[in-house]
N, C-alpha and C positions, 0 to 999 in steps of 0.2 A: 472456407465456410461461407453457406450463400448469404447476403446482405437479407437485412431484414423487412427490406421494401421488397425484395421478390418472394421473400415467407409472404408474405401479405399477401399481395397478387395474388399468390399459388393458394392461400389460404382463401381470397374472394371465388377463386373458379371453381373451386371443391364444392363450396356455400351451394353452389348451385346443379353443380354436376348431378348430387344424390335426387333431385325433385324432377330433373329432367330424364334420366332412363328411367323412372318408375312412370313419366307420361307419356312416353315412348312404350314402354311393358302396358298399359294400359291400353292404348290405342290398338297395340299388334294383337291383344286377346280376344276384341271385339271382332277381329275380321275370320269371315267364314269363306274359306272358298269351295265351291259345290258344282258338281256338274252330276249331270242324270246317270247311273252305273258305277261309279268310284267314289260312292259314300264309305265311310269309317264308320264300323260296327264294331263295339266292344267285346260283342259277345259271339260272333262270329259268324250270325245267321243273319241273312239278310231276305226277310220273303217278305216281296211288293206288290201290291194286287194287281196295278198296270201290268206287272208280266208275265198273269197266268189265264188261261182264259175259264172260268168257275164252269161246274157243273150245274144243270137245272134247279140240283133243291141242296145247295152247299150254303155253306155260312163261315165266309171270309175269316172272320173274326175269331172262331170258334176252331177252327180245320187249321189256319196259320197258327194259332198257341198251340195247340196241340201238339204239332208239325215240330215244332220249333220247342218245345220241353222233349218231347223224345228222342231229338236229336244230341240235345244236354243234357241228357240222361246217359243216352248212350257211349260219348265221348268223354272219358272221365277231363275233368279240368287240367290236371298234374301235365297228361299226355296229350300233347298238340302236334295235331299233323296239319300244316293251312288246309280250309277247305273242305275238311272233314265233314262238320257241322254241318254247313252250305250242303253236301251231296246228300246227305242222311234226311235232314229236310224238304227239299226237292223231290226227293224220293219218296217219301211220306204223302206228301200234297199228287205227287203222280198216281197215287195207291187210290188217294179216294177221288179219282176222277178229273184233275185238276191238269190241263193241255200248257205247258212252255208255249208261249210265243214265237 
């Protein structure tokens, strides 16, 4: 049976264990790491104005929603194929005029 000065001991390191990985959990949430092309998208579409080149009388803003609900429309939720999204979208934005980089 262990002596009751190492219960203690083992009892003071515990005291602090629980306060130190929750500042440790805290720290590693705030970090973002990012680089240009390999963003995480929830939703699966990812259309960025840098890499199309607009038509004369387009409207960014207006042609990317659009783009990007038709394409969520089109691919039911339940049924994921990677990627899917992404081509149906692209495709959209090519229809009305819209040049890939």
């Amino acid at each position: 049976m262990p002596s009751s000065r190492f219960l203690t001991a083992t009892g003071q390191r515990m005291k602090w264990c629980g306060p130190l990985i929750l500042a440790a959990m805290a720290v590693g949430c705030g970090v973002t790491v990012k680089d240009k092309g390999s963003d995480v998208n929830v939703s699966g579409v990812m259309l960025i104005y840098t890499d199309w080149v607009p038509p004369g009388d387009s409207n960014w803003d207006k042609d990317s929603y659009e783009c990007d609900h038709e394409a969520r429309e089109a691919v039911p939720g339940l049924i994921r194929i990677p990627g899917r999204r992404q081509v149906l979208a692209e495709r959209c934005l090519m229809t009305r005029g819209y040049v890939r980089r």
